[in-house]
Every structure is written in C-alpha cells, then in structure tokens.
C-alpha positions as a printed NumPy array, in Angstrom:
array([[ 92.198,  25.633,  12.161],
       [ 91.171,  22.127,  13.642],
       [ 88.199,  24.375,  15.767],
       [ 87.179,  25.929,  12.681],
       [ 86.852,  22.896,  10.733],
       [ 84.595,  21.263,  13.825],
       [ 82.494,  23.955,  13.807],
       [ 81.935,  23.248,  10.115],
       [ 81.314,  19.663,  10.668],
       [ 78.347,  20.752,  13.556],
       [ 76.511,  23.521,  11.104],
       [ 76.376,  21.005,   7.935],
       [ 74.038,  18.35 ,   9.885],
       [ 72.509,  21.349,  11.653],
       [ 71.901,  22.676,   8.699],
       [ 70.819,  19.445,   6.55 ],
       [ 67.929,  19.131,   9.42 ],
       [ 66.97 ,  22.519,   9.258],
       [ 66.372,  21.672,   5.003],
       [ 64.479,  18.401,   5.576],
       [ 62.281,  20.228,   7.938],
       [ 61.567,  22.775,   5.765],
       [ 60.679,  20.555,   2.651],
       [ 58.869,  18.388,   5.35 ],
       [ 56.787,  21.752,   6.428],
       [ 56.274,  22.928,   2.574],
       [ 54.952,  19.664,   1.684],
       [ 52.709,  19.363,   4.613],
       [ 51.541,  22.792,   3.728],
       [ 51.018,  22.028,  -0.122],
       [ 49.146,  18.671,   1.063],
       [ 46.687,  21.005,   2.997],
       [ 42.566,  21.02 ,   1.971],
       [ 40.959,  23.483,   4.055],
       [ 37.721,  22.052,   3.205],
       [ 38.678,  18.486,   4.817],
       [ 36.827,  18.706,   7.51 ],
       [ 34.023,  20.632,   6.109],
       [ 30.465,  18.591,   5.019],
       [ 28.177,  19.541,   2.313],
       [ 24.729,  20.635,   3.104],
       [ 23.083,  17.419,   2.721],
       [ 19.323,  16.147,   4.051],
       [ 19.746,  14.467,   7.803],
       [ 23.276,  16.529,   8.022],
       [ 22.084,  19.205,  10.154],
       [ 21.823,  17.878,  13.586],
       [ 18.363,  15.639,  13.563],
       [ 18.491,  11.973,  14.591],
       [ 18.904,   9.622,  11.554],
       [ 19.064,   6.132,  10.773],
       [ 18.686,   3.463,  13.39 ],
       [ 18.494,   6.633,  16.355],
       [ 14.717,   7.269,  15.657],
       [ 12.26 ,   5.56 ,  16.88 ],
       [ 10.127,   2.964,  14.638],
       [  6.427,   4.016,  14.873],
       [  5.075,   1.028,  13.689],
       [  7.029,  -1.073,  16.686],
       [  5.102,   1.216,  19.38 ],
       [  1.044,   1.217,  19.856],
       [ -0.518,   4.403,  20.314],
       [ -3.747,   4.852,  21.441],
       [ -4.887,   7.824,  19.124],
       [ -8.256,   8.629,  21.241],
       [ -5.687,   9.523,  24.175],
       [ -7.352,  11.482,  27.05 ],
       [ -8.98 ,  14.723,  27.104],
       [ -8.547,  17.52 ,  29.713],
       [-11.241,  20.344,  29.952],
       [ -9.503,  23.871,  31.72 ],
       [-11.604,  27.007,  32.726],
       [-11.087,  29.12 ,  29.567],
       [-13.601,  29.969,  27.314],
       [-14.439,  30.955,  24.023],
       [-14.455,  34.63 ,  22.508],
       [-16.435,  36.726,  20.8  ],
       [-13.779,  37.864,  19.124],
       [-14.103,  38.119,  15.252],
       [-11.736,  36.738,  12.237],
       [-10.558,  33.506,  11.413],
       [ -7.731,  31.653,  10.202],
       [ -9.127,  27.942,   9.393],
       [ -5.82 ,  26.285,   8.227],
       [ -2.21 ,  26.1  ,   6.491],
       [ -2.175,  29.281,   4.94 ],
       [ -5.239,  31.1  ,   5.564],
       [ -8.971,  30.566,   4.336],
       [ -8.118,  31.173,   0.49 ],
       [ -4.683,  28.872,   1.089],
       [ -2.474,  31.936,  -0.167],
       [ -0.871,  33.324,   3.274],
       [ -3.074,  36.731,   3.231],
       [ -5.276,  37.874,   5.128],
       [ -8.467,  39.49 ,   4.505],
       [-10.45 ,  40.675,   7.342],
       [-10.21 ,  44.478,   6.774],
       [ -8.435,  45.139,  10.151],
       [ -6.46 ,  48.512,   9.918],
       [ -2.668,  47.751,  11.428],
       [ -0.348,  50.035,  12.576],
       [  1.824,  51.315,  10.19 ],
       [  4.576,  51.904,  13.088],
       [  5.242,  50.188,  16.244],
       [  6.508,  52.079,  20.06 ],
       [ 10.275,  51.456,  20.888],
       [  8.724,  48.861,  23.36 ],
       [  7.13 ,  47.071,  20.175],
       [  3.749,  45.557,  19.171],
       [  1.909,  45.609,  22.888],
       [  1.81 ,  41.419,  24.175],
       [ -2.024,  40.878,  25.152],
       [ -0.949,  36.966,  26.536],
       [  1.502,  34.63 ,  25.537],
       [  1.197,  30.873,  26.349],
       [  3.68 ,  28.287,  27.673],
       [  4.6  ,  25.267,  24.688],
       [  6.869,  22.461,  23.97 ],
       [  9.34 ,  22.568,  21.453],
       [  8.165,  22.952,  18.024],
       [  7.711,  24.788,  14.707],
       [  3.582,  24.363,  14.576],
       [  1.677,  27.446,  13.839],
       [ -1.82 ,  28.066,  15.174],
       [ -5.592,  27.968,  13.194],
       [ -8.201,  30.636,  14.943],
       [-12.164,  30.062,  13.944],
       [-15.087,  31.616,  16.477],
       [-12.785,  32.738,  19.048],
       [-10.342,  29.839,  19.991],
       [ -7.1  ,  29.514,  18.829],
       [ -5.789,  25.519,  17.857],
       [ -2.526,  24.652,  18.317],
       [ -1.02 ,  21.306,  17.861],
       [  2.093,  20.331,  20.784],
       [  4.294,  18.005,  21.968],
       [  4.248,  17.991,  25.68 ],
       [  7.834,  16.474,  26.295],
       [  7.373,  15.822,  29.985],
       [  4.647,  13.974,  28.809],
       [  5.871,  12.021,  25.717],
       [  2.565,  13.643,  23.867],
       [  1.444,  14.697,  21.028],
       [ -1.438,  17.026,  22.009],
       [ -4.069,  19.581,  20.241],
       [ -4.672,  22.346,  22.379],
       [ -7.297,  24.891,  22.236],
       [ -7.175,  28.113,  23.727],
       [ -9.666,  31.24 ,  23.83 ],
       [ -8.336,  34.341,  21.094],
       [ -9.22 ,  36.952,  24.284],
       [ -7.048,  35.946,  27.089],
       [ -5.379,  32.71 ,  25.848],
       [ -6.215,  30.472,  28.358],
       [ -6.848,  26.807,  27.922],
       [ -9.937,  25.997,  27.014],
       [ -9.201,  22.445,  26.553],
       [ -6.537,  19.607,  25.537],
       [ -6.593,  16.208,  23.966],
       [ -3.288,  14.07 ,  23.765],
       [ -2.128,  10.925,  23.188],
       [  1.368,   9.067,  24.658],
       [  3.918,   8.887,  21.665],
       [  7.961,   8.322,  21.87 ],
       [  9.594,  11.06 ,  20.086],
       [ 12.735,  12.326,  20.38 ],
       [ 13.879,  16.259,  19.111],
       [ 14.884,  16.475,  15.349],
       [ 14.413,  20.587,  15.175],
       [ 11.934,  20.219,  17.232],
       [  9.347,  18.492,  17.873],
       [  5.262,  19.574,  16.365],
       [  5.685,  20.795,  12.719],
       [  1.981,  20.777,  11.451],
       [ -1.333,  23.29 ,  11.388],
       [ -4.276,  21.732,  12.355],
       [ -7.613,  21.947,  10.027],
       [-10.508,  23.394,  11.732],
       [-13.968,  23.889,  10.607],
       [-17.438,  23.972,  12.317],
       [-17.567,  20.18 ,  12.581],
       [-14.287,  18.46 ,  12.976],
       [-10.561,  19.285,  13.506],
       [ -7.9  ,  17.318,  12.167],
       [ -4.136,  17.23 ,  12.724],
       [ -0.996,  15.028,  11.596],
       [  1.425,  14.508,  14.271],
       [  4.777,  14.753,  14.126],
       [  5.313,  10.845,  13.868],
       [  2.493,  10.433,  10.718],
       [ -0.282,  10.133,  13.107],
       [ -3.707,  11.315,  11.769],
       [ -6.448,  12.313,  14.343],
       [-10.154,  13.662,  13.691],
       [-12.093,  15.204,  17.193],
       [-15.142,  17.85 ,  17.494],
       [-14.551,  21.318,  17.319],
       [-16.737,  22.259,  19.712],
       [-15.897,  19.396,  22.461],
       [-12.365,  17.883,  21.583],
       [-14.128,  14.713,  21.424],
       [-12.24 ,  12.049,  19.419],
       [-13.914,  10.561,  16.331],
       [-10.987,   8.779,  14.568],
       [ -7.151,   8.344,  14.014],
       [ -5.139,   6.584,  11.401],
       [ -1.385,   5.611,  11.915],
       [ -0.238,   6.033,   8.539],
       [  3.25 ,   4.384,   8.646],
       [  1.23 ,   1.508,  10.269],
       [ -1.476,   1.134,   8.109],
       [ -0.855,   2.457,   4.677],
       [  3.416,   2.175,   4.765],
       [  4.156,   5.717,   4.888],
       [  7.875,   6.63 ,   5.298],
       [  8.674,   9.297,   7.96 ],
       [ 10.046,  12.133,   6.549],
       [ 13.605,  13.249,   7.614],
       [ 12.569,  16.211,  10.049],
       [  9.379,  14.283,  10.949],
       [  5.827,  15.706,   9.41 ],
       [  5.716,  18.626,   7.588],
       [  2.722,  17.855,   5.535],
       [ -0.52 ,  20.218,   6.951],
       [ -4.107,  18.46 ,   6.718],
       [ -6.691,  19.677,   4.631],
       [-10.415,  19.154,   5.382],
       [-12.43 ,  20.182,   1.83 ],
       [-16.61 ,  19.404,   1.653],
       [-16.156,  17.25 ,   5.029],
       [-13.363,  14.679,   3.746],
       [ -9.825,  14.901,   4.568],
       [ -7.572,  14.72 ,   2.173],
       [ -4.035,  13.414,   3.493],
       [ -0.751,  12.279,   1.083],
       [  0.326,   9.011,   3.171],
       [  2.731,   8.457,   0.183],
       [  3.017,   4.67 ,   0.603],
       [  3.362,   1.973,  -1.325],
       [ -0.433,   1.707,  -2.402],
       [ -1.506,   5.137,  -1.506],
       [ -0.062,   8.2  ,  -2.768],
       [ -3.363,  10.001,  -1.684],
       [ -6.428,   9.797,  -0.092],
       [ -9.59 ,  10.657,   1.138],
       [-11.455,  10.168,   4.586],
       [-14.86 ,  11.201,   5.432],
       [-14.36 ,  13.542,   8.956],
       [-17.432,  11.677,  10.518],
       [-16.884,   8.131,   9.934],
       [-13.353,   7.637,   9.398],
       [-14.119,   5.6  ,   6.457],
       [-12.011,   5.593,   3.531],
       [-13.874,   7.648,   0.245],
       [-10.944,   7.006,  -2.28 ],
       [ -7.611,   6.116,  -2.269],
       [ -5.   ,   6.785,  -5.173],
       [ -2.139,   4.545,  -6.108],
       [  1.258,   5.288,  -6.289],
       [  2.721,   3.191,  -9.027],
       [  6.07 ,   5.582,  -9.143],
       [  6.619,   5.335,  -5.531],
       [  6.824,   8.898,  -4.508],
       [  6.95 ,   9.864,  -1.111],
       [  5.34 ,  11.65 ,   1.525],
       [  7.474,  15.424,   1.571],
       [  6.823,  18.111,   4.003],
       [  4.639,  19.847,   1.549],
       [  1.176,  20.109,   1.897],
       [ -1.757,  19.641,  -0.244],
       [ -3.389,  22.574,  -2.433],
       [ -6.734,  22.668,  -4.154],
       [ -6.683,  24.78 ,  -7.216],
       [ -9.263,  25.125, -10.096],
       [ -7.424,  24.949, -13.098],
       [ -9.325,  25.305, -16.876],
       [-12.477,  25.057, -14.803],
       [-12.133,  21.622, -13.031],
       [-11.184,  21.303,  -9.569],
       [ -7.972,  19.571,  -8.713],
       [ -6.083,  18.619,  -5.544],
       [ -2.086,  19.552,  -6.097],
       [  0.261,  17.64 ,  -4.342],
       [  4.448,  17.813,  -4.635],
       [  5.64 ,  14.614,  -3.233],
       [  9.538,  13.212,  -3.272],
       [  9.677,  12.103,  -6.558],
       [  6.965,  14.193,  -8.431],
       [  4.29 ,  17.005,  -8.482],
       [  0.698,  15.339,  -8.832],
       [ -3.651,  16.496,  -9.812],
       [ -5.694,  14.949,  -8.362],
       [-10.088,  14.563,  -9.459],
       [-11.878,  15.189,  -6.623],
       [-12.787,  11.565,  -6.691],
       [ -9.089,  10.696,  -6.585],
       [ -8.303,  10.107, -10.361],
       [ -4.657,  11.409, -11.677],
       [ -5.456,  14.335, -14.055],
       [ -1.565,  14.825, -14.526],
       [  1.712,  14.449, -13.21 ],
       [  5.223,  15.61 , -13.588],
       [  8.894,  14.098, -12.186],
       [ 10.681,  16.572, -10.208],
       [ 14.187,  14.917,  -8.514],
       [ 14.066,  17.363,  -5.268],
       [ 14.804,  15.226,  -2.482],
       [ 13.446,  17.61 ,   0.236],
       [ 10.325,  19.658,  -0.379],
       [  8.571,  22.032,   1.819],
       [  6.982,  24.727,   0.425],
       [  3.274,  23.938,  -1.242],
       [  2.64 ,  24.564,  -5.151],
       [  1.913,  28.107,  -5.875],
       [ -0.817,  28.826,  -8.902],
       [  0.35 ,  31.714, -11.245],
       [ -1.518,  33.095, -14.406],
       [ -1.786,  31.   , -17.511],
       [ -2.658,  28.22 , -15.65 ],
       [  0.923,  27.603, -14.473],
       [  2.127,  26.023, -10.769],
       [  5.707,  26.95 ,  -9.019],
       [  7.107,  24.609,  -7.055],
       [ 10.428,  25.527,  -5.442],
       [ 12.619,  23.183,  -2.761],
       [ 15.75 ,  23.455,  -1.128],
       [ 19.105,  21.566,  -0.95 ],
       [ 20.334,  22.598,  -4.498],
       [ 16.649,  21.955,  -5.897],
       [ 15.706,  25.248,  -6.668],
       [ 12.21 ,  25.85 ,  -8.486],
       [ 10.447,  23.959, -11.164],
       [  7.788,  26.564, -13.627],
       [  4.835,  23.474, -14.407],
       [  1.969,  24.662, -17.284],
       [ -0.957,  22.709, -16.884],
       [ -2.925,  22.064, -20.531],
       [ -6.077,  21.206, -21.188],
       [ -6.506,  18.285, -23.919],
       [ -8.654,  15.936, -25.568],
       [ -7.891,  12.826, -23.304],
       [ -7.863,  15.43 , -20.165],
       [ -4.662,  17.355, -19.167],
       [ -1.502,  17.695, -19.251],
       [  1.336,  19.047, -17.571],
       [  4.983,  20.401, -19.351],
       [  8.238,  22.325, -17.926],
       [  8.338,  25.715, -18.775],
       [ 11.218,  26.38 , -16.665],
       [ 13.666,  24.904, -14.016],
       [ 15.892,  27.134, -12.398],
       [ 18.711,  26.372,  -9.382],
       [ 19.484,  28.471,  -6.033],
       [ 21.356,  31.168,  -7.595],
       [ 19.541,  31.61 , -10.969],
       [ 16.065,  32.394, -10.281],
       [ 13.313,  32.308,  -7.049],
       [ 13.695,  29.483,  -4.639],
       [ 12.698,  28.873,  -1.458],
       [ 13.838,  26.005,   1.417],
       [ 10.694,  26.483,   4.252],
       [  8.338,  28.75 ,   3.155],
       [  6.065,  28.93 ,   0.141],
       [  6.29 ,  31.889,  -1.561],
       [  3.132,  34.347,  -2.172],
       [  1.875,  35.521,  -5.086],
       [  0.279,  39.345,  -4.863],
       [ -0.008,  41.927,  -7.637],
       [  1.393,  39.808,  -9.778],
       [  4.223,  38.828,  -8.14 ],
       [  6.101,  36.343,  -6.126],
       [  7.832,  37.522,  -2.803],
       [  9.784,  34.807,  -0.797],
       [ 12.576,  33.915,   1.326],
       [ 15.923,  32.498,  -0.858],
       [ 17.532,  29.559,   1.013],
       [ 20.651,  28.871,   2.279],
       [ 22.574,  28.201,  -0.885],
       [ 20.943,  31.322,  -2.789],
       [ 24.385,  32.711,  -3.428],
       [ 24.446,  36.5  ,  -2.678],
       [ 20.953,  36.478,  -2.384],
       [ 20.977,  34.146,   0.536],
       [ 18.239,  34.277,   3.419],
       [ 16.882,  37.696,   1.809],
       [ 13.583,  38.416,   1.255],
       [ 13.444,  38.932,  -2.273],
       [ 10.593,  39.985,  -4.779],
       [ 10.532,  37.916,  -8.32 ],
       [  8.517,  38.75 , -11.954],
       [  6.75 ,  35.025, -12.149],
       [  6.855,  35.648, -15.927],
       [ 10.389,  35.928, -16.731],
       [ 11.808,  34.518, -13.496],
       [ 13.571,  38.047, -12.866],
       [ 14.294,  39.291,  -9.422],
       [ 12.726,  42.762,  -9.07 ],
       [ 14.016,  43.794,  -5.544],
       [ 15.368,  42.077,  -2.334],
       [ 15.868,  43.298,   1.013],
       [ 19.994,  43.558,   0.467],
       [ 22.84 ,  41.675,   2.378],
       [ 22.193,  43.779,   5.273],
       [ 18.526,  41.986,   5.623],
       [ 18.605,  38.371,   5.915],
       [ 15.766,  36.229,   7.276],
       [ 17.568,  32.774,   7.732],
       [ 14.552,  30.663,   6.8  ],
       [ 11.791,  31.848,   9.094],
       [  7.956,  32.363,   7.815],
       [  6.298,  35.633,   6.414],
       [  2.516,  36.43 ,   5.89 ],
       [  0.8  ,  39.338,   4.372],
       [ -2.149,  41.564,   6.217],
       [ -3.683,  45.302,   5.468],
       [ -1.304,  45.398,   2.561],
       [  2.32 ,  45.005,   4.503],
       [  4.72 ,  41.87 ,   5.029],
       [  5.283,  40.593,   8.496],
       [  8.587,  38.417,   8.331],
       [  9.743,  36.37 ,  11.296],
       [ 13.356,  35.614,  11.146],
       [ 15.121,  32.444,  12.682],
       [ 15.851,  34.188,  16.007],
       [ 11.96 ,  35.557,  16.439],
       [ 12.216,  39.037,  15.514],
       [  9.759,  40.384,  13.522],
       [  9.708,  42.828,  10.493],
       [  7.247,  44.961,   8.954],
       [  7.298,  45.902,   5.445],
       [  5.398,  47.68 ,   2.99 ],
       [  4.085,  45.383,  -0.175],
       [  6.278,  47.428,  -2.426],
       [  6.71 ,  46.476,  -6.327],
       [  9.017,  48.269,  -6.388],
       [ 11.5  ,  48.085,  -3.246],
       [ 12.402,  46.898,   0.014],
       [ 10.559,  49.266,   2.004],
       [ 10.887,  48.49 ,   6.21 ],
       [  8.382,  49.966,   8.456],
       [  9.088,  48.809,  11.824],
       [ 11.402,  45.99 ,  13.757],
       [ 10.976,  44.381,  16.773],
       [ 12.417,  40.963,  18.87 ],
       [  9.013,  39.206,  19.746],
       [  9.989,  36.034,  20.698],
       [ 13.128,  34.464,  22.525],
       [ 14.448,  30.982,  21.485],
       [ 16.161,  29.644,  17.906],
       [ 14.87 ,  28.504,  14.89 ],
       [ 11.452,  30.478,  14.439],
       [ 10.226,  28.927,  11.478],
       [  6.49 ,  29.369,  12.235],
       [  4.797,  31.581,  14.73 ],
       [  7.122,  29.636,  17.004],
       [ 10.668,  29.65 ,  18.475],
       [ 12.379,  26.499,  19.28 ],
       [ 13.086,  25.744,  23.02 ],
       [ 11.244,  28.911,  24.31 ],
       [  8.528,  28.424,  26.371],
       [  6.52 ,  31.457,  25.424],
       [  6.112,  30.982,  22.078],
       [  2.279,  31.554,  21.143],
       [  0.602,  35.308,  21.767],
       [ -1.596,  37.428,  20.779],
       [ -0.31 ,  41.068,  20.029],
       [ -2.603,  43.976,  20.17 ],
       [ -4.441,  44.634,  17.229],
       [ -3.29 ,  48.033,  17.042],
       [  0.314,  46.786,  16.315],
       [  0.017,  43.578,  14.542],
       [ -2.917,  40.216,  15.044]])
C-alpha cells in the first residue's frame, strides 16, 4: 500500500510537467508567423548595395575623355542596322527583310563568334558593320564603349575611362546611341560621354550627378540615350533639370527644362512620338510621365506614384501612351488631347499586377494591334509569362501558361516571330500569334544568371553573333 501510494506521489509531478510542457509547446505553436522572417519585395531589397555602401560620384573625379585603344579588327560590309534602344523606329522590331529559320538543329542557332565582357545587362547598337557595346571592365575599374566588327567580332577599338563601381546586378545597364557622326552612352554611375563614330575620338562628357544634381537610381542607370537631329536628349532629373538637350558637336547646352515637381531620373528611357501632328519627347520619370516641345517646353504632364520604372512609354491608337512599372505599380492607360491652350493629358485606366498588362524590365510591344509582354514578379498566376493583351479593353488574349515562364528577361520581334531570352539565357522562338502561344524552337545560348538584355550576368561570353540562318 505505502509503494503504491509513492508511486502515485512520483506520476502526479511527472505528470504536472508533462501538462505545462504541453501548454508551453501549444502556445509556442499558436504564437508561430511563418512569414516572420520573410521580407516584402521592396526597391534596394534584392541584393544591390544601398545606402551609405555605394560609392558617391560626385566625391570621385573622373576624367570622361579616358584613353583610347585601337585593336586589329575591322569594319564589315555586312548590311542592317540597329542604331539604338529599341531599334531604328524605337518599337523593338526589326525590319530588314531577312528570312529566319523557322526551326533550329538539336545543336541550336550555329555561334559565328562570341566575345569576352564584364558583368552587365547592356545590349549592343550595330550601324555599317560594327557592333557598340558599352562595358565595365572590372579589372580595370572602367566604364568602357567598345566597338567590334558584325563579321568576326573582333575589337576594332575601345575608349574607357577609370570609375569606382561596385556590382548592384551588375554592372553596364545602358545602349549606346550611334549615328554617322557621334555616339553617345550613359554610364552606369550617370556619366554622359559623346566620341566619333568612325574614330572613338572623345568630343564631350557631362557628370550629371555632379553638374546638374541627378540622383543615382537604385540599380544604377537604366535610362538609354537618345541622339534626335544631332542633339542629345538626356533626363538628368535634378533639381533644375528634368530634361535636356546637348548639341553632339559642341557639348553645349540647347535647352534645358525645369523640374518644379521634383521627379526623378527612373530607368526608363526617353521616346519621341508624334502625337495630333506635333512632335513630342515622352519621358516617365519617378514621380510623373512628361511631353516635351522639341525646344524643351512642357506640352503635358501626368503624376504617376511608381517608385521604380523601367520600361519606356508605349504609343497605342487614339493617341493614347501605356506606361507599366513594377513593384506593385502595375500600368497606367494616359490619353493625350489636343486643346485650345495646347494639350492635355487624362487617365483612362490604371490597373495593378494581377488585373491587367504589366511589366517590371521590359517594355512591352505593340504589333497588330496588340500588346505582348513579360508580367512581373507579382503578376499572380500570370507571373513571368509571356502574355498577349487587347490595348483597348485591357483583356489578356493568350499567355504562354504556367509551364512557360520568362523570369524578367528581354524579347524582340524579327521576320514575324518572338525571340524571348529568359533570366538563365535560353532563348525561345515563337510565332506572332493573335491568337495563341505558339513555340517554334528552344535553345540555352548563353551561360550565366540574370539575362535581362542580350547579356548574362557573370558569364564571360556574353555577346555573339548567331548565324543568320537561325536567328541575327
């Protein structure tokens, strides 16, 4: 009896600590947020330098005429041309009339020479047989323009200048400008620079945080340069200059616009359009969308809050504009009116990720009609596809399914298909269907991460040429 009664007093505090650590457990369980350690999708969250880790531009000089190397390559006499962001007509298609291949070998598209590069995002401009290419030579610490001949690829010559930059996704972002006269490029760090097309030689450079109090945008420069009837036309977004104009021989300063609103520079890029028969220059900056007089006067302008915008404005009929941005921004549909005191510009839609067309890199193109893009990261189901949209109503007509996703890599149209490059450089072909998703041929092109232009990030092979009977 006594032995029993011991045992009894050993299980009850046995089993009062077995009770507390079960009500201990439950209400550590309850107290649980799986998201805790999870961080929303924010600008300068994704593994760029931020804050006080970049460097300040305007505490370092840089010598923008730099040093230029002649090689022994030389010009082709290859034909075609691709002058600038987004192709001669500034809508991502090309024209020449070259017949593709509708189908590509098991082996792929046929490599005719591929170059060595720095890290970077920077797509190339061709014009009379050399290809420009704008690099950061990391060994270096340079920014440098490179030219290279369209036949064989080899260097025809380089000019670079020492800058401190450290990675943020890379390192060269822009396409340069290139016409008979002049090229001109925007560095990575803000950094304007005009030299001769046919020699490299420098004419002039502008350091726009420096001199007109630009603010570096989060994943450094996106913004392209665009060189229209021998003037440049750049969006410093600074405190007295939302946009401007310099003459490619002199350097000298035609007109600048204020910015009263304070918008800032984005990583969008300037578009001329001709809207009601006057010519405009289009510009979505942080803050706003903007027209622009050829003589710098503000036809119009409209607020938009996205904090991050990439993709350029896109004309549609009716004299609309779509804009689109990622980060929760989704796309803005702008009518521009003609009226007595000038013009005017009204919302005609706003839609977010999930509702309508957006975009995070890429601008969309408009063919046939209608818009074909790439939806960003927070599309919902329609994440990273390539997708196919009615401008009119804002409906989705087709998309390439959850079995085709693109991550946020670039696309371009030629001889009537799509050639989509997806984040880890392997490229699609696909008919311009109206109607569907309609693949043609798939091949890995390019090693590396992050192929957001014709690019990988950290490969080192990362320009070529592909034989024309595959895909230019």
């Amino acid at each position: 009896m006594k032995q029993k009664r011991n045992s009894v007093l050993v299980a009850v505090p046995i089993l009062i600590l077995c009770g507390w650590g079960a009500v201990f457990l439950l209400s550590r369980w309850f107290a649980y947020d799986p998201a805790r350690n999870l961080a929303l999708s924010l600008p300068g969250m994704d593994g760029g330098p931020a804050g006080s880790d970049r460097v300040v531009t305007n505490e370092v000089q840089v010598n923008l005429a730099g040093k230029l190397e002649k090689f022994d390559g030389v010009p082709s006499n290859l034909p075609g041309s691709w002058p600038r962001f987004r192709g001669a007509d500034f809508d991502n298609i090309c024209k020449a009339g070259v017949k593709l291949a509708d189908r590509w070998p098991e082996s792929g598209p046929k490599v005719l020479w591929s170059v060595t590069l720095g890290e970077g995002h920077a797509a190339p401009t061709v014009l009379n047989g050399c290809v420009y290419l704008f690099d950061y030579d990391e060994a270096k610490r340079a920014d440098a323009l490179r030219c290279f001949s369209l036949a064989d690829g080899k260097e025809i010559w380089r000019r670079s200048y020492t800058l401190p930059a450290k990675r943020n996704h890379g390192l060269s972002r822009t396409i340069p400008a290139v016409t008979e006269d002049c090229i001109v490029t925007i560095g990575p760090r803000c950094h304007v620079s005009c030299v001769e097309t046919a020699t490299g030689n420098f004419r002039w450079g502008i350091d726009l945080q420096k001199e007109y109090g630009t603010t570096e945008p989060l994943w450094f420069t996106g913004q392209c340069p665009l060189i229209d009837n021998g003037l440049a036309i750049l969006a410093p977004g600074g405190p007295d200059a939302l946009m401007m104009a310099v003459d490619c021989k002199t350097g000298a300063v035609v007109w600048k616009m204020p910015n009263p609103k304070g918008w800032k520079m984005s990583h969008s890029s300037i578009l001329p359009l001709t809207l009601h028969g006057e010519k405009m220059y289009v510009y979505a900056a942080v803050g706003g969308m903007t027209g622009v007089s050829p003589d710098g006067k503000v036809l119009w302008d409209i607020p938009w809050s996205a904090s991050v915008v990439a993709p350029s404005p896109v004309p549609v009929a009716g004299n609309k504009i779509f804009i689109t941005a990622g980060y929760g921004a989704g796309s803005l549909m702008v009518q521009i009116d003609k009226t007595a005191d000038g013009f005017s510009a009204k919302e005609i839609s706003r839609t977010g990720p999930q509702d309508g067309l957006a975009c995070e890199q890429q601008t969309p193109i408009l063919f046939d009609g209608l818009l074909y893009g790439i939806m960003p990261k927070d599309g919902g189901a329609l994440k990273q596809q390539f997708v196919c949209y009615d401008p009119a109503g804002g409906q989705p007509v087709w998309s390439s399914g959850k079995t085709n996703r693109f991550g946020l890599g670039p696309f371009f149209m030629a001889d009537g298909k799509f050639f989509i490059l997806d984040d880890d450089g392997t490229l699609t072909m696909l008919a311009a269907s109206r109607t569907g998703y309609e693949p043609l041929a798939q091949h890995k092109v390019l090693e590396g991460q992050d192929a957001w232009a014709d690019r990988a990030g950290r490969n080192p092979y990362a320009a070529a040429r592909f034989d024309p009977d595959g895909v230019s």
